[in-house]
N, C-alpha and C positions, 0 to 999 in steps of 0.2 A: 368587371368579370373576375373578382376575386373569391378564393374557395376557403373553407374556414374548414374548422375542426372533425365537425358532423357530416358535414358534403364530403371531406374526405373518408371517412369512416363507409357513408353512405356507398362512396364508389368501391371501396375495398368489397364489402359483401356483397356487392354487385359481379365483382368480379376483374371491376374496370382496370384492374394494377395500374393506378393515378399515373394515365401514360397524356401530353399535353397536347391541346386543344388543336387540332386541326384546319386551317383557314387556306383553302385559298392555295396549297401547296407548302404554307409556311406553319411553322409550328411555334405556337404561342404559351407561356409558362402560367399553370393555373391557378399562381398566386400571385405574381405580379404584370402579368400581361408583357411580360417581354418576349421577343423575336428570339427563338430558339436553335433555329435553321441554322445561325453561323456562327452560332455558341460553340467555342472549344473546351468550355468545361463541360456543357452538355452532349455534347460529340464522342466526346474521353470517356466520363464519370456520370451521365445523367444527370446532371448536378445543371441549376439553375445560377447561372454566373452574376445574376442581380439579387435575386434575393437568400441563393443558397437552397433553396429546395428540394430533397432528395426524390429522384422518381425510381419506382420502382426497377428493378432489373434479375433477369431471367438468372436461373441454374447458369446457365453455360457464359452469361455474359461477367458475372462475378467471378465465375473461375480463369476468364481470360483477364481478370485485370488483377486479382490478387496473386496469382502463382506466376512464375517466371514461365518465359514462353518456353512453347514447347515441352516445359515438362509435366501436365498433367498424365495422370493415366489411368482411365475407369474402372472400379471393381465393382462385382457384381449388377453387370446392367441388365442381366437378363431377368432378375427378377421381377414379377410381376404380380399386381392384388388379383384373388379372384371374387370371389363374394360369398365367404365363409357361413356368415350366417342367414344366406338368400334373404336380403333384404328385402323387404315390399314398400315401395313407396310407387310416385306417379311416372318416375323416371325409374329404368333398369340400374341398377350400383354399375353394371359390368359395363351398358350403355357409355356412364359417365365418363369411366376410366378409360373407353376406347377415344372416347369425345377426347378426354386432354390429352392421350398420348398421341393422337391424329395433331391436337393443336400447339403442343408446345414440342412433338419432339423427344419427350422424357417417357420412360416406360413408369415410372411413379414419380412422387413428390420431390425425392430424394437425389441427390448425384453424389457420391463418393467416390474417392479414390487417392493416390500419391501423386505427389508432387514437390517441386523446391519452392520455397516462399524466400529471396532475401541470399538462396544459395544454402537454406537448409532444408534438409527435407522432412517431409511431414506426411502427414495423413489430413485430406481434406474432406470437410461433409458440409453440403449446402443444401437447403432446401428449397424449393420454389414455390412460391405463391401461388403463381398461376396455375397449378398442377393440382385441382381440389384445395386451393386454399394452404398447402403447403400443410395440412392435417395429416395424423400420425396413424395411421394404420396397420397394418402387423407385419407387409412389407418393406414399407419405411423404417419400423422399429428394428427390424433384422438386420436391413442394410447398416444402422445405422452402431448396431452392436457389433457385427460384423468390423464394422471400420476401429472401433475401438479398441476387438481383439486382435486386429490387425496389428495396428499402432503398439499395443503393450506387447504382443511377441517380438515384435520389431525394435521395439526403445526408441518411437517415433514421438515427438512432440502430435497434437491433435487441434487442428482450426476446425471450429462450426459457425458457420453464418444462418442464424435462424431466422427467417419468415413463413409464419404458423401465425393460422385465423382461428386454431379452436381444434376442435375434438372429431374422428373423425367417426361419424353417428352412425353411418352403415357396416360398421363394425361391431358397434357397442362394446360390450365390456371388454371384447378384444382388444379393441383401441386402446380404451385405458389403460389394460397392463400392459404397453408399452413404455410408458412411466417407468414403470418400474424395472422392466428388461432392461431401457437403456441405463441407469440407473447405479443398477447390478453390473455391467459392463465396464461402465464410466469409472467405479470405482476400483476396479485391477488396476486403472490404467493411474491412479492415484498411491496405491499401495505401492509401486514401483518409482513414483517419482517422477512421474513423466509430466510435463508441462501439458497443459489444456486449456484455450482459449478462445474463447465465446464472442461473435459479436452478434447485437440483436439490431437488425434490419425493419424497415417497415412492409406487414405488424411484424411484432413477438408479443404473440397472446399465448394462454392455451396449455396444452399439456408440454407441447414442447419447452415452451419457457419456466413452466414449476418442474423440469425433469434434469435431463441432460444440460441443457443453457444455462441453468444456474450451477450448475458442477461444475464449472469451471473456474480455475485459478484466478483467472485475470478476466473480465467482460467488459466488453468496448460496446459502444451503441453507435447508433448514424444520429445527427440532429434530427430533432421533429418526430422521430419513429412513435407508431403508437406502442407503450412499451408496457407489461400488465398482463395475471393470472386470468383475468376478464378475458371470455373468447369476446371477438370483434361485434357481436349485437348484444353482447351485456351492457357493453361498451358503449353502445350508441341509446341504449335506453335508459342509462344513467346520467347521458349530458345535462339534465336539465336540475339535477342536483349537484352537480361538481364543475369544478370549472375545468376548462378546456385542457391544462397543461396536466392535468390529473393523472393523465395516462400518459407519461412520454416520456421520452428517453431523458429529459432535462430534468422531470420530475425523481423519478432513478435515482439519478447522478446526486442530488438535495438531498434525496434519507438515506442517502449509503448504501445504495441496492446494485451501483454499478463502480465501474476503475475510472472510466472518462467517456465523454461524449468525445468522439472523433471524427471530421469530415470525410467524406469518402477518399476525397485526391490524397489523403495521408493515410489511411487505413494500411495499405500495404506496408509504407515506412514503417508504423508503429510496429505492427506484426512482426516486420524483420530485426527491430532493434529488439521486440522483447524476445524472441526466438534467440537473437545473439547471445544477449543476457544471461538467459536458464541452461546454455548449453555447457560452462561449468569446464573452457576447457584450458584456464590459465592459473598458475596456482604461483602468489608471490615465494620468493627467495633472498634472505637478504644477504649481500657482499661485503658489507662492510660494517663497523662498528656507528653507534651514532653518536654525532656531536652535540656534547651539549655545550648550549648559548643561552642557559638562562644565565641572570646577574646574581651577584652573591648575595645581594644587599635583599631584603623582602620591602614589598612598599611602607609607606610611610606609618602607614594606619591601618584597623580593618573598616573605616568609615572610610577610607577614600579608596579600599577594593571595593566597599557597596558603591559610592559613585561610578566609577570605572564600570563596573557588571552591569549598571542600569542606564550607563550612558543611551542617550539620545538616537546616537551615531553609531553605536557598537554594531559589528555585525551580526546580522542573524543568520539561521539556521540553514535557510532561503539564500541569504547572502553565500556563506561558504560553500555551501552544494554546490552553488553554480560555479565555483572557482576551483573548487576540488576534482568533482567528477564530469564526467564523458558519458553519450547517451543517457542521459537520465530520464527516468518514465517515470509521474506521478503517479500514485494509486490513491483511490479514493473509498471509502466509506466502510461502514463496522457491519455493513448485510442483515440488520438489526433494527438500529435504525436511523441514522444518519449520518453526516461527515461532519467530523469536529475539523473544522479549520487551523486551529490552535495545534494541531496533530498533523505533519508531514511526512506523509511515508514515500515510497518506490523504489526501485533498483537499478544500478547504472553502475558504470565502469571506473574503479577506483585503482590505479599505479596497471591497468588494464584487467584485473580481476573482479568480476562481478561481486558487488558487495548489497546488501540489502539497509536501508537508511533509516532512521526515522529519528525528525527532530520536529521540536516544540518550539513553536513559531509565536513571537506575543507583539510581534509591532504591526500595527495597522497599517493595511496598505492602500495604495491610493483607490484601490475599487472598493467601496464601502460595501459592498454585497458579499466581500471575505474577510467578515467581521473574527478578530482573532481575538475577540476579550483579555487583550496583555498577555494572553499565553495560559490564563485559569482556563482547565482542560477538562469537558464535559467528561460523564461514562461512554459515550461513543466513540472518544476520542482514543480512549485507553484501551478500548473493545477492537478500532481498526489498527492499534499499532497489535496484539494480540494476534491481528490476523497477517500481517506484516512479518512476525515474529513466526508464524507457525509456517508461513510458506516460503521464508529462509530454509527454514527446519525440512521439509520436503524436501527443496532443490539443493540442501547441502551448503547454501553460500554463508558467507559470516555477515553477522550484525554491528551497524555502526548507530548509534544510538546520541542526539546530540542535545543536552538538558539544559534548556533558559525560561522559567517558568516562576513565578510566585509562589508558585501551589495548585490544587485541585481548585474547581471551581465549588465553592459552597450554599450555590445557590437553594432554592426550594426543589427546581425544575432538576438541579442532579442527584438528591439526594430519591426523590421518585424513578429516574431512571439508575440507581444502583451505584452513585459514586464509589461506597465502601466496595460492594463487593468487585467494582470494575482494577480498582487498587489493588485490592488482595490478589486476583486472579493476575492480572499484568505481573506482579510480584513471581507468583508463582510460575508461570510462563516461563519468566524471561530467565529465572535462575536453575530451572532443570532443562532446559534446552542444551543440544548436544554439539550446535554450533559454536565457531569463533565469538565472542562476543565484547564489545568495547564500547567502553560508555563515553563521551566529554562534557562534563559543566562548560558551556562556552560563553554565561554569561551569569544568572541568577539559580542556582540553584534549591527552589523553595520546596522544604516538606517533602513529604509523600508523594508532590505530585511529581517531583524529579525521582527519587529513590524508585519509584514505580519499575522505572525506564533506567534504573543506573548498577541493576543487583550481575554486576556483569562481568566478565573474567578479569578484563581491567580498567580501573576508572580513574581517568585523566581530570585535571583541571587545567583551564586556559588561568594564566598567570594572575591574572587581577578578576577571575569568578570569585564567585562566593557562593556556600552549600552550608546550610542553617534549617534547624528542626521548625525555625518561625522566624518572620520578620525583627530584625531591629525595633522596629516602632511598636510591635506587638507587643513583645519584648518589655520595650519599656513603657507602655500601659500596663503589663502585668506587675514588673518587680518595681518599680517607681512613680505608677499613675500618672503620667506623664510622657506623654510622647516626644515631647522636644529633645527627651535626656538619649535618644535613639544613637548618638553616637558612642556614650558613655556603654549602651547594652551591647553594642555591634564587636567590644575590645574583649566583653567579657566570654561571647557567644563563642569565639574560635572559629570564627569562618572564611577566614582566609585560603587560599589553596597552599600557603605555607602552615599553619595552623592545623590542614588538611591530612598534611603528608608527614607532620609531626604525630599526629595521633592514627596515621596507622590506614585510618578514612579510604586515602586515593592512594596510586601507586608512583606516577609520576605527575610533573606540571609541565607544563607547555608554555614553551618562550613566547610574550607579546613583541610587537615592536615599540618601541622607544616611547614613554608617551599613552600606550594602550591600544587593544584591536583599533579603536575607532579613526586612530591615526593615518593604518594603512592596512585597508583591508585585502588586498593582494597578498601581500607579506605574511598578516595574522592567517591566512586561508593557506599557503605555503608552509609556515613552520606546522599549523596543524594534521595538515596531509601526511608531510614528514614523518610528525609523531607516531599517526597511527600506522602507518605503514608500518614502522619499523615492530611496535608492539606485536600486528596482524603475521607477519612474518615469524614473529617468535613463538605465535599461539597457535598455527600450521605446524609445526614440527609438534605440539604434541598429541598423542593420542585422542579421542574425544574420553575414555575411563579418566588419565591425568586432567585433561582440562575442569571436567567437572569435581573431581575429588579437591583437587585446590582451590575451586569456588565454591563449594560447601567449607571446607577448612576454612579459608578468607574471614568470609561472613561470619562462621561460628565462634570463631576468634576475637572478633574486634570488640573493644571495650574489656578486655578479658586480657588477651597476651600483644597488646598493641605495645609498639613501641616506645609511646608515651608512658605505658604501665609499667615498661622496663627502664625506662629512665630516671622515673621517680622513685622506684624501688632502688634504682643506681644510686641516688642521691640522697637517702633517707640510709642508706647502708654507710656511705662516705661519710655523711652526717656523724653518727654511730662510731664510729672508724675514731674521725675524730674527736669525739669528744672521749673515747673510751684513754685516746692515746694521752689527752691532757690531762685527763684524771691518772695516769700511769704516772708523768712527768709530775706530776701534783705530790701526789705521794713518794715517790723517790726523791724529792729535793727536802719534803720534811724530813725522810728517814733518814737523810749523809747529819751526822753531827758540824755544829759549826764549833770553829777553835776561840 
């Protein structure tokens, strides 16, 4: 007795909200035939404890498990559809509506109101399924605009839990311009900054999901959901050309149309830590001066800071996150069209201040299905840090930025999805943005595809990085045909983060431990925390006009009034100095007569 893709589908336009199988007084799960009756995740969450199965769940039963008790509180319930444009079909419209608000309870689709999620409060809108299919009609559209000018006079963050099967037809065009209404709404509540988080339940089909649902910041999905512009019988008449996962929330999550697939038993947590997050209410201060612990001496070579930076063992990006920061929340995908792996963005709690992340991920990890191609970075990749970068920008937080990468990826497949102009744009982004902003080489810094991601207010080097316009070995296939000679081009290149911070390049470097990150990755994730701290500290004190006028200066200067330019011009003056002085001594000792 197990249910597949279409029999579910089938029961949704039935109306059945995949509620399980009934035997005997016992309730049995419709995909794995398990005993349901003394499930406590199905008791709790609807949630199938064998195989994970989401069942559907009412307006009122999602608002008792995602809000803190006791603090929901309705607005506008009294609203009600009537039947605008006197429908004619076989069934009365008015008929229907009385039919669901007799069976579920709900005077429409819709339930709104405030509430605390986590201990912050919000504005809540859920729609229901069972209620006409959870479809948008011109009372639901109001409610649900309604809630969002709520929220924006209020400076409320906004949760929507969307289950919608489609369009709702005895409305007609009224319907549709609900789209738009909510739309129009969703966006005030964007121009002010206010946080808005979307999750999409099983379905999210419809107008709701191409309206409101995708305006949102951050969107979370349940596993399995059917997820898709397709209302619920487009859906079921295309089965026999697509395969199953075509329409789901998993599918989403694969071309970067969502943040994360999330279980229901954790929905709430996530909610509340990303609520914590964007709330923006700690701002670093620093006490004391920092110590510096680099060595005087620079490494040996700039061929053994390329070993060191492409070590085996080095840590990655993934590595220091999780040592650095508190709550951390992945975000996923460029809304475009896909999630570049090789690209790690989300936001979490750095020295306890919300910082916003994004590093470039190149070691393959044991799950073969989070293919990182070394770190070479599709245009999607540099499209979701874009989007990363713009919703720092919104909620005001600063950017931490962490570069270990080869390069862009050069493939055929990127240069058709827009490598170039994915580059140029990220460029452009990241350097007029009005946020704190801090880059780190924390291992290879190659090309374009690190500079992308590094045009930032300041740019650090971990001790034994390396930042080079081209590989070594490139290098030396260009200027000597020969790759072997890669050590001899690596001395010439200047890629050192001492080489670095001599020409002007980076601003400071950052101490390894003894040996190199890969020695002790605790230590190398501590002193880099440190760093940026202190830096993030000194870039809050200033204005956002100063911060940006000194990163345009920065950049416009370098190769021009760098350090290195002022050195050499020291040295070629000294030069001069001297020899003017021995041609002086020269001729004064011919003009004394000898006796």
């Amino acid at each position: 007795m197990r249910t597949n893709f279409s029999s579910l589908v089938e029961r949704l336009l039935k109306g059945q909200n995949t509620e399980p199988i009934d035997t005997g007084g016992h309730s049995f799960c419709l995909v794995c035939d398990s005993n349901l009756s003394e499930s406590r995740s199905y008791l709790n969450y609807k949630v199938c404890s064998t195989c994970q199965f989401h069942y559907s769940m009412t307006a009122r039963e999602r608002i008792d498990f995602l809000t803190d008790k006791g603090t929901f509180r309705e607005t506008n319930k009294s609203l009600s559809s009537m039947d605008p444009l006197s429908f004619s079909s076989r069934t009365s419209y008015k008929e229907q509506i009385f039919r669901d608000q007799k069976r579920t309870g709900l005077t429409e689709a819709v339930v709104t109101g405030s509430c605390k999620i986590g201990g912050v409060s919000c504005v809540l809108i859920v729609l229901d399924f069972g209620f006409m299919g959870g479809s948008m009609g011109c009372v639901v559209g109001e409610k649900i605009s309604l809630a969002f000018e709520r929220a924006t006079k209020r400076n409320l963050p906004v949760i929507s839990v969307i289950t919608s099967g489609g369009s709702r037809i005895q409305e007609g065009i009224l319907s549709l311009m609900q789209m738009a209404k909510t739309s129009v709404t969703s966006n005030k509540l964007h121009e002010k900054g206010i946080p808005y988080i979307s999750i999409l339940a099983n379905p999210a089909t419809g107008q709701a999901f191409a309206s409101f649902g995708n305006a949102a910041d951050i969107i979370l999905a349940e596993p399995g959901a059917i997820v898709g512009y397709s209302p619920l019988r487009t859906v079921k008449e295309s089965q026999e050309n697509v395969t199953e996962n075509a329409h789901t929330a998993e599918s989403q999550l694969k071309h970067g149309m969502i943040d994360a697939v999330a279980d229901r038993a954790k929905l709430k947590e996530i909610v509340s830590v990303l609520l914590d997050l964007l709330q923006k209410e700690f701002k670093l201060q620093k006490t004391g001066v920092r110590d510096e612990t680099l060595r005087d001496s620079a490494p040996t070579g700039a061929w053994h800071s390329v070993q060191l930076a492409r070590h085996t063992s080095r840590p990655t990006a993934l590595d220091l996150l999780a040592r650095m920061m508190d709550d951390f929340v992945e975000l996923h995908g460029d809304r475009i069209y896909g999630d570049d792996q090789s690209v790690v963005c989300g936001l979490g709690h750095l020295g306890g201040q919300t910082v916003a992340v994004i590093g470039q991920e190149r070691r393959r990890p044991t799950n073969s299905s989070l293919e990182r191609r070394d770190g070479r970075i599709l245009p999607e990749g540099f499209r979701k840090a874009q989007r990363t970068l713009l919703l720092a920008e919104k909620f005001d937080v600063p950017i931490i930025t962490l570069l270990d990468t080869p390069g862009a990826n050069l493939s055929t497949e990127a240069e058709t999805r827009g490598i170039g102009n994915a580059i140029a744009s990220t460029m452009a982004v990241m350097s007029d943005i009005e946020i704190p902003t801090i880059s780190v080489i924390i291992g290879e810094g190659g090309s374009a595809g690190a500079l992308a991601l590094g045009t930032a207010d300041k740019l650090l080097m971990m001790e034994n990085a390396i930042y080079t316009a081209v590989s070594p070995e490139d290098a030396a296939q260009v200027l000597y045909q020969d790759e072997c000679k890669a050590q001899d081009a690596a001395e010439s290149l200047k890629l050192t983060a001492f080489n670095c911070h001599e020409l002007g390049i980076i601003d400071n470097i950052v101490p390894e431990p003894e040996g190199g990150a890969h020695t002790n990755h605790h230590q190398a994730a501590r002193l880099l925390k440190r760093n940026i701290l202190h830096e993030l500290a000194d870039l809050q004190k200033l204005s956002k006009r100063s911060r940006q006028r000194k990163r345009y200066k920065k950049f416009r200067n370098i190769g021009e009034y760098g350090s290195l330019f002022r050195s050499s011009i020291s040295r070629e003056v000294n030069m001069l100095r001297g020899t003017v002085a021995r041609k002086v001594r020269e001729i004064r000792a011919k003009s004394i007569p000898t006796d």
